[in-house]
C-alpha positions as CSV (number, residue, x, y, z in Angstrom):
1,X,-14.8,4.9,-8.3
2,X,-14.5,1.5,-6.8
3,X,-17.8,0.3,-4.6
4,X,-16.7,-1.8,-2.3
5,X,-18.5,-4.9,-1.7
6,X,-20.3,-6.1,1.6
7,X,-18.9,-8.6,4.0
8,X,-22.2,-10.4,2.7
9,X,-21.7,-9.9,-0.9
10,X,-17.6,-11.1,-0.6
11,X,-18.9,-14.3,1.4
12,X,-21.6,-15.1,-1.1
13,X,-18.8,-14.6,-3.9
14,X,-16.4,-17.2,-2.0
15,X,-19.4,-19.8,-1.0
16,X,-20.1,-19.9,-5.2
17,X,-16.5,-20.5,-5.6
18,X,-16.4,-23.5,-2.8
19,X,-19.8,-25.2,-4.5
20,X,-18.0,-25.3,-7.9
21,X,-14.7,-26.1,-7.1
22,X,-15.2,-27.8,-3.1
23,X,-13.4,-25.3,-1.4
24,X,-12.1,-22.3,-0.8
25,X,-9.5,-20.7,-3.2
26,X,-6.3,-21.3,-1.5
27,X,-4.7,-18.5,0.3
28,X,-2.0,-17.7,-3.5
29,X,-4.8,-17.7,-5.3
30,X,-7.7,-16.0,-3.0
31,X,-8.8,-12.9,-4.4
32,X,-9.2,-10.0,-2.0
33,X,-12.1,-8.0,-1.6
34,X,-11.4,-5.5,-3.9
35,X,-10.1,-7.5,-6.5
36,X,-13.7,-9.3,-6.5
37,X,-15.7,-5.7,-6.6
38,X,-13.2,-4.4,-9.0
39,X,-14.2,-7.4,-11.1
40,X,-18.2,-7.1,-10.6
41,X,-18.4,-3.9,-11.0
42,X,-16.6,-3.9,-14.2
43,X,-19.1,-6.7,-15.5
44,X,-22.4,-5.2,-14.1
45,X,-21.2,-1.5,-15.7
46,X,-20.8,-3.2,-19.2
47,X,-17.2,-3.3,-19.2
48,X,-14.9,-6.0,-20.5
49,X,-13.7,-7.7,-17.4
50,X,-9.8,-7.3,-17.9
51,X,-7.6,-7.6,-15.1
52,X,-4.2,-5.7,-15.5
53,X,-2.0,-8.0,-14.4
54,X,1.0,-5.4,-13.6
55,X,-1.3,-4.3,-10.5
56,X,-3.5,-7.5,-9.9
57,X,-2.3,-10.8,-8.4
58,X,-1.5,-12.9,-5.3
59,X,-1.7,-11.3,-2.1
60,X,-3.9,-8.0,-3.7
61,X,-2.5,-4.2,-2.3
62,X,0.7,-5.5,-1.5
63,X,1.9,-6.4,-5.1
64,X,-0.1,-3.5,-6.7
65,X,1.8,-1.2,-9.0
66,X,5.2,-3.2,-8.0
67,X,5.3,-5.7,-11.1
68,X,7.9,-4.8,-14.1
69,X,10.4,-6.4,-15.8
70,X,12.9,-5.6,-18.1
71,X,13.0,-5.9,-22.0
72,X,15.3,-5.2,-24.3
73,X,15.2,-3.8,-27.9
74,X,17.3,-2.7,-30.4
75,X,16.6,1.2,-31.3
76,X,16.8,2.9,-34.8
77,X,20.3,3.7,-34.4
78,X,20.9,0.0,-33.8
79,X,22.0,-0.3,-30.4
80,X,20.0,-2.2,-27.4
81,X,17.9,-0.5,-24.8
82,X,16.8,-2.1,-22.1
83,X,13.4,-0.7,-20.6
84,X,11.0,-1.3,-17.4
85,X,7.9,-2.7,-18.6
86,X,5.2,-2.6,-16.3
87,X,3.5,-6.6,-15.5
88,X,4.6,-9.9,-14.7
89,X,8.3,-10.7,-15.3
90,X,7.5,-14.2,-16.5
91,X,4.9,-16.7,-17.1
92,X,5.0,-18.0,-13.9
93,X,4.6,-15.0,-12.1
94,X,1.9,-14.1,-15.0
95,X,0.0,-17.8,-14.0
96,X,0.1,-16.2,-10.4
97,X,-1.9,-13.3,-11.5
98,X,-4.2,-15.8,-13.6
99,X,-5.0,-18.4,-10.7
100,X,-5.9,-15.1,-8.8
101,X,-8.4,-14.1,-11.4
102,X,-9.8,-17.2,-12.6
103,X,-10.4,-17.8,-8.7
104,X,-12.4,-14.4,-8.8
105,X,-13.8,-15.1,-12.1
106,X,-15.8,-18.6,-11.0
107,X,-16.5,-17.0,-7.9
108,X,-18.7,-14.5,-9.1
109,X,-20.0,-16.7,-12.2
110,X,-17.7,-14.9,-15.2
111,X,-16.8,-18.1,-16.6
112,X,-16.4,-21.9,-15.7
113,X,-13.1,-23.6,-15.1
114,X,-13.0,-25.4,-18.2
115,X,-13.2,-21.9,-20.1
116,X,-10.3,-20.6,-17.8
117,X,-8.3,-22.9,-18.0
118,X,-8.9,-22.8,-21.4
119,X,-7.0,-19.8,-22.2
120,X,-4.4,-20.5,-19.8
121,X,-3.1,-23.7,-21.7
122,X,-3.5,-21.6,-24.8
123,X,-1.7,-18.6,-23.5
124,X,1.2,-21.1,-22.0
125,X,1.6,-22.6,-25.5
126,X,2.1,-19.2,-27.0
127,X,4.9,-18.6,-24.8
128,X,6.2,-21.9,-25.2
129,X,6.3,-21.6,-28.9
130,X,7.8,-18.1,-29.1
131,X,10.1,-19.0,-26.1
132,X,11.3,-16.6,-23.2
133,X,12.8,-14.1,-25.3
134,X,9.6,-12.7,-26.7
135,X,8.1,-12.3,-23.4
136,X,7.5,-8.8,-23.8
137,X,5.5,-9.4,-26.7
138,X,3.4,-12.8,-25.2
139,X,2.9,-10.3,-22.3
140,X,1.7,-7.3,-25.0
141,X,-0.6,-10.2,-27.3
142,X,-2.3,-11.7,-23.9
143,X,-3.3,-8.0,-23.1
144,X,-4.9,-7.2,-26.2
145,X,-6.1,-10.3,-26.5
146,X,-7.9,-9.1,-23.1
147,X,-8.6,-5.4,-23.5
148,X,-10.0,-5.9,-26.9
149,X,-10.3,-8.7,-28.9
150,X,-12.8,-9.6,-25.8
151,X,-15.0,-6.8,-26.6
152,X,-14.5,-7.0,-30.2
153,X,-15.8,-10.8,-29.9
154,X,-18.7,-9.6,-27.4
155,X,-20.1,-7.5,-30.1
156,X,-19.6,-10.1,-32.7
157,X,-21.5,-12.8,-30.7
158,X,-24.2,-10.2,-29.3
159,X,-24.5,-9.5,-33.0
160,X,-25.3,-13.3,-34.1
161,X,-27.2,-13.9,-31.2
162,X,-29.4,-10.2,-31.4
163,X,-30.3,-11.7,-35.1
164,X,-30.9,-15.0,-34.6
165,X,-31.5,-15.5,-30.4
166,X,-31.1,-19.8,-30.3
167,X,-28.0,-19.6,-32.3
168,X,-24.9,-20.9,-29.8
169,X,-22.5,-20.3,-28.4
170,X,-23.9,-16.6,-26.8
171,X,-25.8,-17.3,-23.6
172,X,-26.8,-13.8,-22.3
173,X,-27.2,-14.8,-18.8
174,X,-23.3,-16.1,-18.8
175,X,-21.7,-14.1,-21.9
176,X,-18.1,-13.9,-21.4
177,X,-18.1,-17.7,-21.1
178,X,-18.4,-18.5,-25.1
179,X,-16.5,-15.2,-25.5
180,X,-13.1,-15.9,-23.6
181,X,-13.7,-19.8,-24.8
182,X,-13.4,-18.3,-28.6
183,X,-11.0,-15.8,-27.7
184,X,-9.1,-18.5,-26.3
């Protein structure tokens, strides 16, 4: 069950965001309230902080559950079937959803910019390499990519650091930054 987050800890969330980036997310990219205590609770319960991005992006509860788009495949009796798929339609729409989360993300101290950005670029050069036509797939890869192989790559650099404590990347008091960044 979500806890929603005081007035005080949402304005606390958005004055971190305006001393590392100089202002205030703009109003596509702001994350609501929810979307912020979604996102903290996940990381203060232990939880990979994954944003699905069919229900989370600009403009919070009046997107949510709206985003599909349609793939085609061909079946085992070789002929095409076009399906809904729930999440963004294309990588613009899935940048939207990013911007929103990455402004949520440096505003309660996930991850810096750089990182981010990071595995934006990264993601973007996926899709530009496989090209529009595998969109269902980048959209299936960047999912995994942030439902697991985050966790798997948490474990594996709480592992390294558990056995040997100065060994970087893994700064407990920021972990998902070197773990996104390798991700990435």
């Amino acid at each position: 069950v979500l806890q929603p987050m005081t007035l005080h800890d949402v304005n606390a969330a958005f004055e971190a965001y305006r001393e590392l980036r100089g202002d205030l997310p703009a109003a596509d990219v702001e994350p609501t309230a929810d979307q912020l205590g979604a996102l903290r609770q996940k990381i203060h319960e232990g939880l990979v902080p994954y944003a699905d991005f069919a229900v989370w992006g600009p403009y919070g509860s009046r997107i949510e559950k709206r985003m599909k788009f349609r793939s085609s495949f061909l079946d085992v009796g070789g002929e095409w079937k076009t399906i809904e798929v729930p999440g963004p339609a294309s990588f613009e729409v899935w940048e939207e959803c990013w911007e929103v989360f990455q402004a949520a993300a440096i505003a309660d101290g996930l991850a810096t910019q750089a990182t981010l950005a990071m595995y934006s670029a990264e993601f973007k050069s996926r899709v530009r390499d496989f090209g529009a036509g595998c969109w269902q797939l980048c959209v299936e890869a960047d999912v995994i990519a942030r439902s697991e192989q985050l966790v798997l790559e948490h474990a594996k650099q709480l592992a390294l650091f558990s056995a040997s404590p100065k060994s970087p990347p893994f700064d407990p008091n920021r972990p998902w930054e070197s773990v996104i960044r390798a991700v990435a």
